[in-house]
C-alpha positions in Angstrom: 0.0 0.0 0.0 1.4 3.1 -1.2 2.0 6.0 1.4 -0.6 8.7 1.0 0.5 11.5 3.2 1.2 14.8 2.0 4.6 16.5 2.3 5.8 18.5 4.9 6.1 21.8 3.3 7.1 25.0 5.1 3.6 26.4 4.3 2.5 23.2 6.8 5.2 24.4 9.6 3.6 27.7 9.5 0.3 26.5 9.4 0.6 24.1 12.4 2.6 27.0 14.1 -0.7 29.2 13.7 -3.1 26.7 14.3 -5.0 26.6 10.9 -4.9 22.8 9.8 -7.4 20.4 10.7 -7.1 17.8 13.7 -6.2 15.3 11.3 -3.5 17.1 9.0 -1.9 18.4 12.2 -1.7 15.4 14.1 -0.1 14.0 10.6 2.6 16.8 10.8 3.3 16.8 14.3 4.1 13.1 13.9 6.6 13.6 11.5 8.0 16.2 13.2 9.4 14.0 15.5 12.1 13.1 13.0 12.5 16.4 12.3 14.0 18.6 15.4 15.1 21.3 13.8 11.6 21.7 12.6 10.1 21.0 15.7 12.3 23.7 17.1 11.5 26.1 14.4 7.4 25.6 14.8 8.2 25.9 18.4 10.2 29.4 18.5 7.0 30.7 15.6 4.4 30.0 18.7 6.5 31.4 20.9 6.9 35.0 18.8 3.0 34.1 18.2 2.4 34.3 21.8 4.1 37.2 22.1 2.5 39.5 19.5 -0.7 38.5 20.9 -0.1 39.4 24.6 1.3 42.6 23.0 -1.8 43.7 20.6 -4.1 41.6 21.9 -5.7 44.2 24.4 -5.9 47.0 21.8 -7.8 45.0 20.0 -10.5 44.0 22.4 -10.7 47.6 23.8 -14.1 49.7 23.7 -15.2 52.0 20.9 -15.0 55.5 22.6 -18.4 56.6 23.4 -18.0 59.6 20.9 -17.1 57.3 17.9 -21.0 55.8 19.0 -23.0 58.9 19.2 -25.1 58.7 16.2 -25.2 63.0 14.6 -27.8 64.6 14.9 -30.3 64.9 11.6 -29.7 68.8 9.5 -32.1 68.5 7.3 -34.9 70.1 8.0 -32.5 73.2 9.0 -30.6 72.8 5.7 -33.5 73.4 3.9 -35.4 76.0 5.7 -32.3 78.2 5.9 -31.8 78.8 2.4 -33.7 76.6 -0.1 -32.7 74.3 -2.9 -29.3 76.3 -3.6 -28.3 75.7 0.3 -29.5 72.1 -0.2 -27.5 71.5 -3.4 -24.6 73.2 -1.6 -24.9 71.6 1.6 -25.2 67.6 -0.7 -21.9 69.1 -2.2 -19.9 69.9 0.9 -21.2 66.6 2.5 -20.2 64.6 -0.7 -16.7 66.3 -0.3 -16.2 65.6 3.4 -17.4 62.1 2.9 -14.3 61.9 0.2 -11.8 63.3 2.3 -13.2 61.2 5.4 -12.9 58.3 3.6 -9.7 58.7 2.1 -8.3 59.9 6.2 -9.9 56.8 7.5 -8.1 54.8 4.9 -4.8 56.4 5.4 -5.3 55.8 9.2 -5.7 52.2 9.2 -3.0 52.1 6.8 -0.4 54.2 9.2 -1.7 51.9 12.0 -0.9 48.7 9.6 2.7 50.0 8.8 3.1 50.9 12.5 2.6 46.8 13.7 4.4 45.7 10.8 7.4 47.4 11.6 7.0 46.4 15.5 6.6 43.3 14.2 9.5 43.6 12.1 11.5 43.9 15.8 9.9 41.6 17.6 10.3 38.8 15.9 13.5 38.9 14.6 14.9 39.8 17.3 13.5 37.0 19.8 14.0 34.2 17.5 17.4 35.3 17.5 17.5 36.2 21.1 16.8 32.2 21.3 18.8 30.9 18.9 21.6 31.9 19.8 21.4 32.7 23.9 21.6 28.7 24.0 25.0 28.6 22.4 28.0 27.3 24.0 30.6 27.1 21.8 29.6 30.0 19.4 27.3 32.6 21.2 29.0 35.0 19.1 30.1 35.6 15.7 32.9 38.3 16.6 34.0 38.7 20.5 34.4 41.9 22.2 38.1 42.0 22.7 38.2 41.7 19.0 38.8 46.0 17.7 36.8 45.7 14.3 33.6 44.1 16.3 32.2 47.3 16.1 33.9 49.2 12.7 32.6 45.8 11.1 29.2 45.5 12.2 28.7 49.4 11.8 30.1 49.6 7.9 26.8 46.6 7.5 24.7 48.1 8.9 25.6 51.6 7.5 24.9 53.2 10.9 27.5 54.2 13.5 27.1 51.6 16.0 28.2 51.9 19.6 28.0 48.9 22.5 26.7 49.9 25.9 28.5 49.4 28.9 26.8 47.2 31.7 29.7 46.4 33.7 28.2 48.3 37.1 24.5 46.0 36.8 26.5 42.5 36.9 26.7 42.3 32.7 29.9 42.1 30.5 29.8 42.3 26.5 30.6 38.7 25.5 30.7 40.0 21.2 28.1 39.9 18.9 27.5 39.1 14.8 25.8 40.0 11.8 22.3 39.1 10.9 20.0 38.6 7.9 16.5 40.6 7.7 14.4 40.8 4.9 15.3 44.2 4.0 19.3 43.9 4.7 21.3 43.3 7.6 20.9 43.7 11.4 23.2 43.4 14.3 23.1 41.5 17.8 25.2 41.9 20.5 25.4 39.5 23.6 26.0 40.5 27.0 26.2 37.8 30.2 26.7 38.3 33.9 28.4 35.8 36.6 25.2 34.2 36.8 25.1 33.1 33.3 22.4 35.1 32.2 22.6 36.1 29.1 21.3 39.4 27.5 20.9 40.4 23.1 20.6 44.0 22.4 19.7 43.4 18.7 19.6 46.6 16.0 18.1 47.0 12.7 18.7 50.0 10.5 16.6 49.2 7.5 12.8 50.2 8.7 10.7 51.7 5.8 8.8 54.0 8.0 9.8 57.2 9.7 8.3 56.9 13.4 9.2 56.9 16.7 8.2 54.9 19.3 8.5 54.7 23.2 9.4 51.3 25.0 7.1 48.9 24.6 7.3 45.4 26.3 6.3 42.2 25.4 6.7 38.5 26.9 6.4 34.7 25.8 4.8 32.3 27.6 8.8 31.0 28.6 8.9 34.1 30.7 11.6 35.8 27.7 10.8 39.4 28.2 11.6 42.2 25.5 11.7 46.1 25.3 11.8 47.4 22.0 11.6 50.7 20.5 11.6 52.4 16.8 13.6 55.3 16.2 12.8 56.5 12.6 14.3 53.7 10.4 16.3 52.0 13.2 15.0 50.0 15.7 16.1 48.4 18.8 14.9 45.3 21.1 16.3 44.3 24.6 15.8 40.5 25.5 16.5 38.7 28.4 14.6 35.9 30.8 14.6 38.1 33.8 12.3 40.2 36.1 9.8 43.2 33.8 11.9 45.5 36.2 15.5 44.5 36.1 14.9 44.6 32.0 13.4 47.8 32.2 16.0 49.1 34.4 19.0 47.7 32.0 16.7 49.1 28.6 17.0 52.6 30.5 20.8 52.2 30.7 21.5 51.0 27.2 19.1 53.5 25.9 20.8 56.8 27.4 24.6 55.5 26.0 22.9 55.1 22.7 21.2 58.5 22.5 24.7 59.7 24.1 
């Protein structure tokens, strides 16, 4: 009997990591996952990041329309055409069909800003934690440069085509072990790697390549592993602090690595 089951595609590693396949196609990949680790691995780090976007966005989402957005307006009619007859009528369709246009086209380009603005948070957040994972778990090669090494810096800054600078933690417990060079979508990025005597480590990760031009306070975000991240946009570079550590201790260390880089 010939073997009817459908590849394991990437689409199918995605799909499973969102949950959109049926009890019995996902059972079917999941099973051959188990010959598969890196896969497994991979489908495991995209519900993680999924996790993590929803905690973050979730709550705007289910928030309550303000109670002016549900006021319906009060009817003009009658007053439009009282006041001034069929020429303030005419006028007054005219101005309507013209704010009607422009409202249209503003509530458009609104829910477009507010797309662009996820996608480039998004475009932080998860880069930057499935790094953050990836590569926190290393023992041999945790970095691609170290720090002791002088072009670490003058390398990763000529990629990245911004001038780069590594914060110092050395007086809250952390020491800069190196960092590398990293794909994104739109170019190159940049992840440094601090740990302290603990063995905690810590990924300052940097991306230069963001289409928009915004600016963003911290915002935080969490997994369900207890990996915590502040992040932030500044025009087209962006920035996200990770670590599996107390909300406050992160926020504490984001402050410091934030006032060297705006130094």
């Amino acid at each position: 009997m010939s073997d009817q089951r459908q590849p394991v595609t990437e689409d199918a590693l995605h799909a499973l990591a969102d949950g959109r396949l049926d009890p019995a196609r996902a059972a079917e990949v999941a099973a051959a996952l188990t010959d598969r680790p890196e896969d497994a691995r991979r489908v495991a780090d995209y519900q993680r990041i999924n996790a993590a976007l929803h905690a973050q966005f979730d709550p705007v989402l289910a928030e309550a329309i303000p109670a002016r957005l549900r006021r319906r307006p009060k009817p003009r009619w009658t007053a439009l055409v009282l006041g001034g007859g069929w020429r303030s009528v005419a006028a007054g369709i005219a101005a309507a069909v013209l704010l009607l246009s422009v409202g249209g086209v503003g509530g458009w380009y609104a829910r477009d800003a507010a797309m662009a603005a996820r996608q480039e948070q998004a475009a932080i957040v998860r880069p930057a934690a499935l790094a953050h994972r990836i590569y926190v778990a290393e023992v041999r090669h945790p970095v691609e440069v170290r720090a002791e090494e002088e072009h670490l810096v003058r390398w990763l800054s000529s990629r990245l085509k911004i001038p780069l600078k590594t914060p110092k933690l050395d007086t809250a417990g952390f020491r800069l072990m190196g960092g590398r060079l990293l794909p994104t979508d739109r170019g190159n990025a940049a992840q440094f790697m601090y740990e302290d005597t603990q063995g905690r480590r810590l990924t300052l990760y940097i991306r230069s390549d963001l289409s928009g031009n915004r600016e963003t306070a911290f915002r935080y975000a969490q997994d369900d592993s207890g990996v915590g991240m502040f992040y932030w946009i500044d025009g087209a570079k962006g920035y996200a602090i990770t670590a599996q550590m107390p909300r406050a201790e992160l926020l504490d260390l984001s402050k410091k690595v934030y006032e060297q880089l705006e130094e």
